[in-house]
MIMAR-703383 format. One line per 5 residues: number of its first residue (from 1); their letters; for each residue x, y, z of C-alpha. Coordinates in nm, 4 decimals, padded with zeros to 6 digits. Each point is the difference from the previous one (the first is absolute). Last residue first. Layout:
BEGIN
NUM	A	X Y Z  ...
This chain:
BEGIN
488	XXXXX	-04.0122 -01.8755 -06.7080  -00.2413 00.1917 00.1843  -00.0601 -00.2756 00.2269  00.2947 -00.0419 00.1441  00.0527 00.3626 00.0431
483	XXXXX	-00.3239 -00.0045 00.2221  00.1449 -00.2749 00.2138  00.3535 00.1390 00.0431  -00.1820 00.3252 00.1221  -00.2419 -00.1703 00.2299
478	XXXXX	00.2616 -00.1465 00.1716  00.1958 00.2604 00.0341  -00.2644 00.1895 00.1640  -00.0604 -00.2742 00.1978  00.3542 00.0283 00.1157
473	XXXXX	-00.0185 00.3654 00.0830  -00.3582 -00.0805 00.2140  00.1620 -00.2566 00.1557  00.3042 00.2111 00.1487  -00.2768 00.3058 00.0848
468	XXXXX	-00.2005 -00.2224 00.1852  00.2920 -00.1832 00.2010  00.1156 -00.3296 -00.1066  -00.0646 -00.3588 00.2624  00.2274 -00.2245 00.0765
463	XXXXX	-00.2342 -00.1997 00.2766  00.2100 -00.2356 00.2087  -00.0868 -00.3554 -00.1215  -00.1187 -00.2717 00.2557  00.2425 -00.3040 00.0024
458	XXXXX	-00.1182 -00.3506 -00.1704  00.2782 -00.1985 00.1424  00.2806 00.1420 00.2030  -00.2372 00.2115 00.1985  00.2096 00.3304 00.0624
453	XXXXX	-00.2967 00.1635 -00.1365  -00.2847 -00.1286 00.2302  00.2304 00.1455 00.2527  -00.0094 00.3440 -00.0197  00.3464 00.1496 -00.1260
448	XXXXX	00.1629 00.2386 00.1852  00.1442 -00.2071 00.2053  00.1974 -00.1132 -00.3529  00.1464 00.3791 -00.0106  00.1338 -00.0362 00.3544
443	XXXXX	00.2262 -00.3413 -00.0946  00.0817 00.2332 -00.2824  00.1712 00.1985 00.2067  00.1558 -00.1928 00.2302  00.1520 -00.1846 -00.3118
438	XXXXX	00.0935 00.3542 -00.1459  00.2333 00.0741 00.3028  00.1695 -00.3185 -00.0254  00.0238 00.0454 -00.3776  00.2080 00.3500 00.0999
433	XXXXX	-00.1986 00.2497 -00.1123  00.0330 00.2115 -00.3271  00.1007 00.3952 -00.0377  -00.2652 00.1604 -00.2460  00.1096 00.3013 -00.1934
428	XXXXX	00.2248 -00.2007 -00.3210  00.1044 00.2883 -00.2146  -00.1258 -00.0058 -00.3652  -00.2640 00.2679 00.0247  -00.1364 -00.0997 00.3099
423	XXXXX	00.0448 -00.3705 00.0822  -00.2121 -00.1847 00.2563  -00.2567 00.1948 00.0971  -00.2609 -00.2511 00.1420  -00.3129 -00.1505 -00.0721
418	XXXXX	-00.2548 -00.1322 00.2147  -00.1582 00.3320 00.1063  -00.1835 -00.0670 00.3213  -00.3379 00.1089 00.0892  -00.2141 -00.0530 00.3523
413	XXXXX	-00.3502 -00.1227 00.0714  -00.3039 00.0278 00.1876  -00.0371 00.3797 00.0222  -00.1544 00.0541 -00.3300  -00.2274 -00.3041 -00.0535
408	XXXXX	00.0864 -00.2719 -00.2311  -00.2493 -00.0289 -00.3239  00.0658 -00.3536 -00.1673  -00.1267 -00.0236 -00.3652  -00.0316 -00.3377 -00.1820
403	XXXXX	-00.2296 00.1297 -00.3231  00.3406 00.0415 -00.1216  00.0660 -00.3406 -00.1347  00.3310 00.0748 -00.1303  00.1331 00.2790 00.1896
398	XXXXX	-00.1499 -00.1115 00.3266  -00.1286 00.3360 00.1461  00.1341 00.2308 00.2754  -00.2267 00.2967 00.2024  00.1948 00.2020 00.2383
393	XXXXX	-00.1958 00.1685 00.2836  00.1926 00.3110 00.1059  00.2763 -00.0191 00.3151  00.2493 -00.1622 -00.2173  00.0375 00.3165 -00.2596
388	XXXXX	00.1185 -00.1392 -00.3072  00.2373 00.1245 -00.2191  00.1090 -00.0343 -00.4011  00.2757 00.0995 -00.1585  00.1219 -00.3070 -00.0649
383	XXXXX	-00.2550 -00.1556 -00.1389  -00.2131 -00.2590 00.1683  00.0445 -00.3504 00.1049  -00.1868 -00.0964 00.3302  00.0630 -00.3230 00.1981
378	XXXXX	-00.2287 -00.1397 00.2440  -00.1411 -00.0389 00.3776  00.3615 -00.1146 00.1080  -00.0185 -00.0521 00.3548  00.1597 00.2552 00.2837
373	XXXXX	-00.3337 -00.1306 00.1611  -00.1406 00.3380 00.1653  00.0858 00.2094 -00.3018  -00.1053 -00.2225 -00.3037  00.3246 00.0348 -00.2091
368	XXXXX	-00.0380 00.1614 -00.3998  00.3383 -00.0503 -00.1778  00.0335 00.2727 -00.2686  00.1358 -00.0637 -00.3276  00.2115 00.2143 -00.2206
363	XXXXX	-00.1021 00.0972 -00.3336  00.2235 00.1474 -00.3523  -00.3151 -00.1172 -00.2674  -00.1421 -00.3139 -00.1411  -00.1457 -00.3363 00.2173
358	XXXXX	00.1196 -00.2316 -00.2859  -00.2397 -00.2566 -00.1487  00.1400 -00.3397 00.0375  -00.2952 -00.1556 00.2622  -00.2350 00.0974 -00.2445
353	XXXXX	00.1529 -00.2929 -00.2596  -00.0854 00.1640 -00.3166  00.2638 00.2035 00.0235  00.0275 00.4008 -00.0147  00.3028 00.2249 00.1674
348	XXXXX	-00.0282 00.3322 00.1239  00.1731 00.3042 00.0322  -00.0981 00.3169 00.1609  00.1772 00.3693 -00.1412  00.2276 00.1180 00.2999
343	XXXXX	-00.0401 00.3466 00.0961  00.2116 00.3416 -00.1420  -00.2123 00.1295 -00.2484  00.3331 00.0336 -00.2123  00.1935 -00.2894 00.1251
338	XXXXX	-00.3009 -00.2750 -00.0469  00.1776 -00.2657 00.1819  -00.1085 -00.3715 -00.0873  -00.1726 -00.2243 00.2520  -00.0912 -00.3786 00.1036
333	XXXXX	00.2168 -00.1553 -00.2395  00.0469 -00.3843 00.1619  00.2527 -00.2051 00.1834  -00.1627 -00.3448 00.1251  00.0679 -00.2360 00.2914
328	XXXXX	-00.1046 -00.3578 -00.0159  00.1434 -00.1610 00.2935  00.1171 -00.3401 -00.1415  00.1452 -00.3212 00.1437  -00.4081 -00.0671 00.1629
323	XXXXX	00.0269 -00.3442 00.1557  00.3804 -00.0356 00.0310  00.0476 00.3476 00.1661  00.3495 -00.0219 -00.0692  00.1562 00.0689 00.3538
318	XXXXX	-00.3220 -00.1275 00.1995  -00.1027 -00.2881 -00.1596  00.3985 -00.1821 -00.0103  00.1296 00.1360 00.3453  -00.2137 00.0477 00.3263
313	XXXXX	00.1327 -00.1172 00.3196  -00.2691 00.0479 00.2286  -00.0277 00.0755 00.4298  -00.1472 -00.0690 00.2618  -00.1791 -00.3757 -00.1202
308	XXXXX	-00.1978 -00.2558 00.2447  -00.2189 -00.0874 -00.2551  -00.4095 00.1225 00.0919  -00.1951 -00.1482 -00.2981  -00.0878 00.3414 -00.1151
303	XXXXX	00.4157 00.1275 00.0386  00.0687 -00.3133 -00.2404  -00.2475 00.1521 -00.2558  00.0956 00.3690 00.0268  00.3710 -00.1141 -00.0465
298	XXXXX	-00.1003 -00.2373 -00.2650  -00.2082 00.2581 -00.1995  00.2914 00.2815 00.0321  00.2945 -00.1831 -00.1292  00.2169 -00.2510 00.1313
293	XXXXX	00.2024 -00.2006 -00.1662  00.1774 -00.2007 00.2745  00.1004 00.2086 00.2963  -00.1141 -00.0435 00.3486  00.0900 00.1718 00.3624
288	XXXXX	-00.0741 -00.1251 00.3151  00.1440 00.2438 00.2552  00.0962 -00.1414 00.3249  -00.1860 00.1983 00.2758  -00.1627 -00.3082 00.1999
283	XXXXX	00.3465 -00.1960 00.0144  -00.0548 -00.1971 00.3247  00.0142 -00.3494 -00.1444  -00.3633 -00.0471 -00.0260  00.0056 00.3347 -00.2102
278	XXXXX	00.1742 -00.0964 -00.1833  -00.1770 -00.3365 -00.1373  -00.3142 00.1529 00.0365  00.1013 00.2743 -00.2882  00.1846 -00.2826 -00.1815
273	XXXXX	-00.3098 -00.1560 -00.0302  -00.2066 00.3003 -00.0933  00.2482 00.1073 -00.2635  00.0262 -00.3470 -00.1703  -00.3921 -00.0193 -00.0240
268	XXXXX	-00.0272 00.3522 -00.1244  00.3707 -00.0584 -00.2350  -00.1458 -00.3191 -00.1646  00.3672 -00.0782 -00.1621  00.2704 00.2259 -00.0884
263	XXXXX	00.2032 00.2952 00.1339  -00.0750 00.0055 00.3719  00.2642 00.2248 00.1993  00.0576 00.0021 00.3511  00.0447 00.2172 00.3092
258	XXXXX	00.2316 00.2611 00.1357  00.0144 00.3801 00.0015  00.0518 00.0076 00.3652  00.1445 -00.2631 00.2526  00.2233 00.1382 00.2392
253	XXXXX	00.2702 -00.2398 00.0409  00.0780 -00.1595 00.3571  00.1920 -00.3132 -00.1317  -00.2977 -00.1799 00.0801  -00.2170 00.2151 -00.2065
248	XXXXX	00.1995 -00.0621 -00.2924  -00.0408 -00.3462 00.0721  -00.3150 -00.0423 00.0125  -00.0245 00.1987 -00.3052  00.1821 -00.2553 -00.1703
243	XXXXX	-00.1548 -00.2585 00.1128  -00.3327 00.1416 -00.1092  00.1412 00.0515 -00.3264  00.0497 -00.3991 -00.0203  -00.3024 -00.0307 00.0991
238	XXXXX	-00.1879 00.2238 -00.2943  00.2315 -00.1902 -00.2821  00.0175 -00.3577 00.0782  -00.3452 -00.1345 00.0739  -00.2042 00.2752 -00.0777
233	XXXXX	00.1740 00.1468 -00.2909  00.1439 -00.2843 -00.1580  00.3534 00.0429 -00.2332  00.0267 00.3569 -00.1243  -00.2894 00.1301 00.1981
228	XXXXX	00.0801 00.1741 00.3288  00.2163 00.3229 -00.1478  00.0842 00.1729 00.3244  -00.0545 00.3357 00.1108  00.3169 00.1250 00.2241
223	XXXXX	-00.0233 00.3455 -00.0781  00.1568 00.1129 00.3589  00.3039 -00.2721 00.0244  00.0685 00.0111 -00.3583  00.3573 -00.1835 -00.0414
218	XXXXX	-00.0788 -00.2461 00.3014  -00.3396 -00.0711 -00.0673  00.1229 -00.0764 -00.3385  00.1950 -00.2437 00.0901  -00.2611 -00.1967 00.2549
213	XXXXX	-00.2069 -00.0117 -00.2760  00.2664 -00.1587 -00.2272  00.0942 -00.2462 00.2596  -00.3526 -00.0885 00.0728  -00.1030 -00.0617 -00.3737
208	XXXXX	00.2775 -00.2490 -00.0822  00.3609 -00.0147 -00.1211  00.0038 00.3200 -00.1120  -00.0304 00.1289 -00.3593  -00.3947 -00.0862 -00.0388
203	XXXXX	-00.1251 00.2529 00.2877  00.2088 00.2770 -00.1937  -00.1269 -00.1123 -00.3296  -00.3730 -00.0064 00.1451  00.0456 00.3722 -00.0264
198	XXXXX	00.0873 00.2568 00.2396  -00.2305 00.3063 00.2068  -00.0270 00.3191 -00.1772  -00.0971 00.3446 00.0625  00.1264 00.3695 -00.1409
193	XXXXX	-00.1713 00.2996 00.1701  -00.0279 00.2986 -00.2362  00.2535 00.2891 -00.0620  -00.0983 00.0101 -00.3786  00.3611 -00.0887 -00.1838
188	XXXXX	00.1238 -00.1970 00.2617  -00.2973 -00.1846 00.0904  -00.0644 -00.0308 -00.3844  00.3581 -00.1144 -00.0522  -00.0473 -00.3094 00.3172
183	XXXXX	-00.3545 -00.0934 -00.2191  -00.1637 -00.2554 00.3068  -00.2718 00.3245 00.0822  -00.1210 00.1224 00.2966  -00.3474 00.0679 00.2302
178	XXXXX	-00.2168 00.0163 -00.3839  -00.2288 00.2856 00.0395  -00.1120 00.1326 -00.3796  00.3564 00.1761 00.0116  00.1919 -00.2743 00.0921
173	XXXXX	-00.1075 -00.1650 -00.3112  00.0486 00.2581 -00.2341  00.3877 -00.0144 00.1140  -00.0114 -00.3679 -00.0424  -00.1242 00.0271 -00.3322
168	XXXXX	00.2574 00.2755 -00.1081  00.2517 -00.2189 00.1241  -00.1003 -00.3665 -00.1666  -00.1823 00.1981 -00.2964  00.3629 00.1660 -00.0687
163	XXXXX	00.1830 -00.3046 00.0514  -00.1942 -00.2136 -00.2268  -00.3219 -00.2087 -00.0646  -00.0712 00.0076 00.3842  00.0377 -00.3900 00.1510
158	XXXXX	00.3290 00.0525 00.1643  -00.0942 00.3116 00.1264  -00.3430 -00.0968 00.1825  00.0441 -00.0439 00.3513  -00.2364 00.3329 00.1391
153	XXXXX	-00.0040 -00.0596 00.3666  -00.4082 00.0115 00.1148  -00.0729 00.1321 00.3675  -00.3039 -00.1214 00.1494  -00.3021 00.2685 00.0563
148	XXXXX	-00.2549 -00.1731 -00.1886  00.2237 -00.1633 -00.2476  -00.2580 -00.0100 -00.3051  00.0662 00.3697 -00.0093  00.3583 -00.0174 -00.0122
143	XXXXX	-00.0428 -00.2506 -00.3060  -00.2393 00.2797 -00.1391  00.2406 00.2713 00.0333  00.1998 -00.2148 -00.1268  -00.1342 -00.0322 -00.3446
138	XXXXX	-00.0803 00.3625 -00.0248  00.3589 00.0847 00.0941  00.1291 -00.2292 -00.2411  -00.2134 00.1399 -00.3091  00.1015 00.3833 00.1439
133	XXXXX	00.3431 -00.0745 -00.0523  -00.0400 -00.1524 -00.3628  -00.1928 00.2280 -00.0960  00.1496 00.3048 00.0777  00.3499 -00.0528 -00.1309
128	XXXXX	-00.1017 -00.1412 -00.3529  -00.2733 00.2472 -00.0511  00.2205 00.3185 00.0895  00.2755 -00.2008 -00.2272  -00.2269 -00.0190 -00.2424
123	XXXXX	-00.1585 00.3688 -00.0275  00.2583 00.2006 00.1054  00.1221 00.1072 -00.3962  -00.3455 00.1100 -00.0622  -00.0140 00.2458 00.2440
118	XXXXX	00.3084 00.1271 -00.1086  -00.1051 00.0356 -00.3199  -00.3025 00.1499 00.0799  00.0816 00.2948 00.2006  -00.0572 -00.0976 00.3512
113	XXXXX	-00.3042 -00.0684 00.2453  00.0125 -00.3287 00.1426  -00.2267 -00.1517 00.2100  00.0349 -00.3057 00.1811  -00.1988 -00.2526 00.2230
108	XXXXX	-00.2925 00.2015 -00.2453  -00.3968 -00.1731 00.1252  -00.1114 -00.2557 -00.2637  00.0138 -00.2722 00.2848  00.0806 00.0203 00.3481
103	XXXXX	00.2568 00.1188 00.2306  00.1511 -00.0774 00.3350  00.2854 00.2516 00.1415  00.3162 -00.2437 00.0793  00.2382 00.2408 -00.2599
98	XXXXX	-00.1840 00.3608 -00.0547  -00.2379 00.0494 -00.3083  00.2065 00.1904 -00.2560  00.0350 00.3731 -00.1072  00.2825 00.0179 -00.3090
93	XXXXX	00.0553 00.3325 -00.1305  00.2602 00.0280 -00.2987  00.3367 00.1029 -00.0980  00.1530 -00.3547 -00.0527  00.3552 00.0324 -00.1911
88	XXXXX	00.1261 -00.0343 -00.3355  00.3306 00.1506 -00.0754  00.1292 -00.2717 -00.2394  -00.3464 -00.0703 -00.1285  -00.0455 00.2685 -00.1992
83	XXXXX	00.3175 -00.0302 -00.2387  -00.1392 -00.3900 -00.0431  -00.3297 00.1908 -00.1218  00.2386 00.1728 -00.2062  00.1664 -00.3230 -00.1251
78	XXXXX	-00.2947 -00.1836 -00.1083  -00.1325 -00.3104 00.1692  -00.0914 -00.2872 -00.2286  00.3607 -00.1701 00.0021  00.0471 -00.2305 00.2460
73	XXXXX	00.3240 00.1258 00.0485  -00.0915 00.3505 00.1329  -00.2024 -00.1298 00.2387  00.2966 -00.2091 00.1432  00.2662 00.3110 -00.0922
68	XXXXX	-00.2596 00.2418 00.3082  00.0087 -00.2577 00.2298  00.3520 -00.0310 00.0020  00.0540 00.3803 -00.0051  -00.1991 -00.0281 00.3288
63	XXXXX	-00.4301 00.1201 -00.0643  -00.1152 00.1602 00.3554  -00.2626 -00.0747 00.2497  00.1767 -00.0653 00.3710  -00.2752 00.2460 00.1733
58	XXXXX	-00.2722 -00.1866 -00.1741  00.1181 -00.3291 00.0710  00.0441 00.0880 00.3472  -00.3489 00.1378 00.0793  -00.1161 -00.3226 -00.1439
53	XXXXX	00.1510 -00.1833 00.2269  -00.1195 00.1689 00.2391  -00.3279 -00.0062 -00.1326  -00.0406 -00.3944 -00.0058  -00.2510 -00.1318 00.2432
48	XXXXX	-00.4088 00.1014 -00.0096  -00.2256 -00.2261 00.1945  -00.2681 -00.1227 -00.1877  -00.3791 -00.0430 00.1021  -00.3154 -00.2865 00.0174
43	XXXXX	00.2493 -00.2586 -00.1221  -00.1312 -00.3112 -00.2842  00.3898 -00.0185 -00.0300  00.0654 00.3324 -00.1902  -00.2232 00.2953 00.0620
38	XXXXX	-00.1451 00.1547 -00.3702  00.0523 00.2042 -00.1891  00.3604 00.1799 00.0510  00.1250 00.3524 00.0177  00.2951 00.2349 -00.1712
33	XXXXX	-00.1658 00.2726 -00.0862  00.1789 00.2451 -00.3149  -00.0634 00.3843 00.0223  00.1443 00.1878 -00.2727  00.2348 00.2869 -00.1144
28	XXXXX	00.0592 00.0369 -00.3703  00.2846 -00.1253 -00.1534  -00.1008 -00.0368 -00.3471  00.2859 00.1429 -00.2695  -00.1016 -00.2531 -00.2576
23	XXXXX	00.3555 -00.1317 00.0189  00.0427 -00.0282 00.3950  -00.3664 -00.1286 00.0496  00.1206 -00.2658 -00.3005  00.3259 -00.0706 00.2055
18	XXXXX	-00.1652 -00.0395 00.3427  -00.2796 -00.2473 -00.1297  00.3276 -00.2082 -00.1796  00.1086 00.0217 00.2954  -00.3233 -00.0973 00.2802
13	XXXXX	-00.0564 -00.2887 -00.3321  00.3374 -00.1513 00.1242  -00.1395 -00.1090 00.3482  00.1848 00.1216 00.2488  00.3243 -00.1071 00.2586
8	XXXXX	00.2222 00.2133 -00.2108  00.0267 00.2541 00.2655  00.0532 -00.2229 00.2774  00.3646 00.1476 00.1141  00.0376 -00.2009 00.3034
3	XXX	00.1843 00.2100 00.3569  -00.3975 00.0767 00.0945  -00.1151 -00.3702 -00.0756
């Protein structure tokens, strides 16, 4: 993405939005939020995936001479506001939940603070790039979940609609805990473990099942995991693996990374009998591993009635999210700059639905741990400039019904600023980790998580509460918009 010039990849309304600002002479500073409403697949949390690649569209934002004729030829743009373009650059703030941290609704993922134009310009591509990365972390996060400890190989590039959503997926993927990843580019590109085993194609070239087992044992000595199904599992597929081992053993090869694949059939029954087979023959550390669109109700379901299964090929469910394709994230004025009392004015927007009104203002949000536990107790957005002293009682309400109030004693708990500095007046201040690094990361951010919200059915919500003087601006609002809809 960083050697791509994506600066076209927008909606037209963010130019013909530039071009009026530009016209009117409106190019005030404001706050936009980039957040989302609710968790996708039924999930208790999100896991945030996508700021690098954010990072370098931002940093690689420029209109070419190419881009520059296109908008020209559709003629509705106007040749000073082409003028502008040509040296058009991001010279914003952008602070941004880190990559693997878990999130919930309403609360900013990203905040940008830039001169409206610019801010508007982001919008899509920030949208497009976030998420779709944090979507496929979400989903496997669950699928990881449903594991209990067993490693899960993210298979799903041939299924992703397109080579972007095959990579980016993958990369998402490994962030929310996969072990590796099938996609040979996105090992490349991300430094991740790639994984594979062969295809009933390879068993179905030789003259019989044997002779291509004994092959491949041959060519991949220490990944020898063999494909069992292609012609009868039980019968033909597990034995004829157990010959093979046999004979690897024979010939006084160490046996490691071996085992089997299941792809089809009634993988807990298959698994267990396979699992006695092997064992019977000596081969107690084989891995069993099974493919065969699996998603996170299956695994959960086949781990309940006890399969013999280490470890999960996950392709189809996992890389598009099948059962929830969209994430849902929103870009909204929070803000505008008033330049001569020098603080941001609050913006809010109305809808009938209560779950669209806008949380207004330039805020951050403070993540409120229970100090024995390292647990999340809840999530606290404020404004920016506000502090908290941990050792004081700290009272926080449900925003909507607020007669749900929650005092936590001073001394019980800890503070963390979720977002970041990212960039600082144009210049990109944050340096990202390696997706290896963010894995182990997030893998720490989901411990802190209390169970009863990792539940992939019916999870307990983390509190997203406002602070007092947060909801007392927004009632204000409120209240405003209501009395000057009834004086017209």
């Amino acid at each position: 993405m960083s050697t791509r010039n994506l600066t076209l990849m927008t909606d037209l309304y963010e130019l013909t939005m530039m071009q009026g600002y530009f016209e009117t002479n409106s190019n005030e500073t404001v706050v936009f939020d980039a957040f989302y409403r609710k968790n996708p697949c039924g999930n208790g949390y999100a896991i945030a995936a996508g700021l690098e690649q954010v990072i370098e569209y931002i940093e690689n934002l420029h209109f070419s001479a190419e881009d520059i004729e296109y908008l020209r030829s559709l003629g509705i743009f106007h040749e000073p506001f082409l003028e502008y373009l040509k040296g058009f650059h991001f010279e914003g703030d952008i602070y941004a939940i880190p990559e693997g941290s878990v999130m919930f609704p309403h609360e900013p993922m990203l905040k940008v603070i830039a001169p409206v134009m610019q801010a508007q310009l982001v919008e899509t591509a920030i949208l497009t790039i976030l998420n779709h990365q944090s979507l496929i972390a979400t989903k496997s996060a669950r699928v990881v979940h449903a594991a209990r400890g067993d490693g899960i190989m993210e298979f799903g590039l041939r299924r992703a609609q397109g080579a972007d959503a095959g990579i980016y997926g993958a990369r998402a993927a490994m962030i929310a805990g996969c072990v590796g990843t099938s996609n040979v580019l996105a090992g490349q590109m991300f430094d991740v473990p790639v994984k594979g085993t062969h295809a009933h194609s390879w068993i179905m070239s030789f003259p019989d099942e044997y002779t291509a087992f004994k092959k491949y044992s041959e060519l991949y000595p220490n990944a020898c995991l063999l494909l069992v199904d292609t012609y009868d599992t039980l019968r033909s597929g597990v034995p004829n693996a157990i010959r093979v081992f046999q004979e690897m053993r024979a010939a006084g090869q160490e046996l490691k990374g071996y085992g089997i694949r299941l792809d089809s059939g009634d993988l807990a029954y298959m698994s267990k009998k396979a699992r006695k087979m092997l064992d019977e023959a000596g081969f107690e550390d084989a891995i069993i591993s099974a493919s065969s669109d699996l998603d996170e109700y299956l695994i959960d379901s086949l781990k309940t009635q006890g399969a013999a299964i280490t470890s999960w090929g996950v392709g189809t469910n996992m890389i598009t999210s099948k059962d929830c394709p969209a994430f849902g994230g929103v870009y909204k004025l929070a803000a505008v700059l008033d330049e001569a009392a020098g603080e941001f004015i609050p913006k809010i927007k109305l809808s009938e639905n209560t779950d669209k009104i806008t949380n207004p203002g330039n805020k951050k949000i403070l993540r409120i741990y229970d100090k024995e536990t390292g647990k999340i107790r809840a999530d606290l957005i404020c404004l920016a400039d506000e502090e908290y002293d941990s050792e004081k009682d700290l009272v926080i309400f449900d925003p909507i019904e607020t007669w749900k109030k929650t005092k936590i004693k001073g001394g019980t708990y800890t503070l963390r600023d979720l977002l970041v500095p990212v960039f600082h007046s144009g210049k990109c201040v944050y340096t990202s980790p390696k997706v290896m690094e963010i894995r182990d990361y997030c893998t720490r951010e989901k411990n802190t998580l209390w169970p009863e919200s990792l539940r992939l059915t019916n999870p307990h919500d983390v509190y997203v509460d406002l602070s007092d003087k947060l909801f007392a601006i927004k009632s204000e609002l409120l209240e405003q918009m209501g009395r000057a809809a009834l004086a017209k």
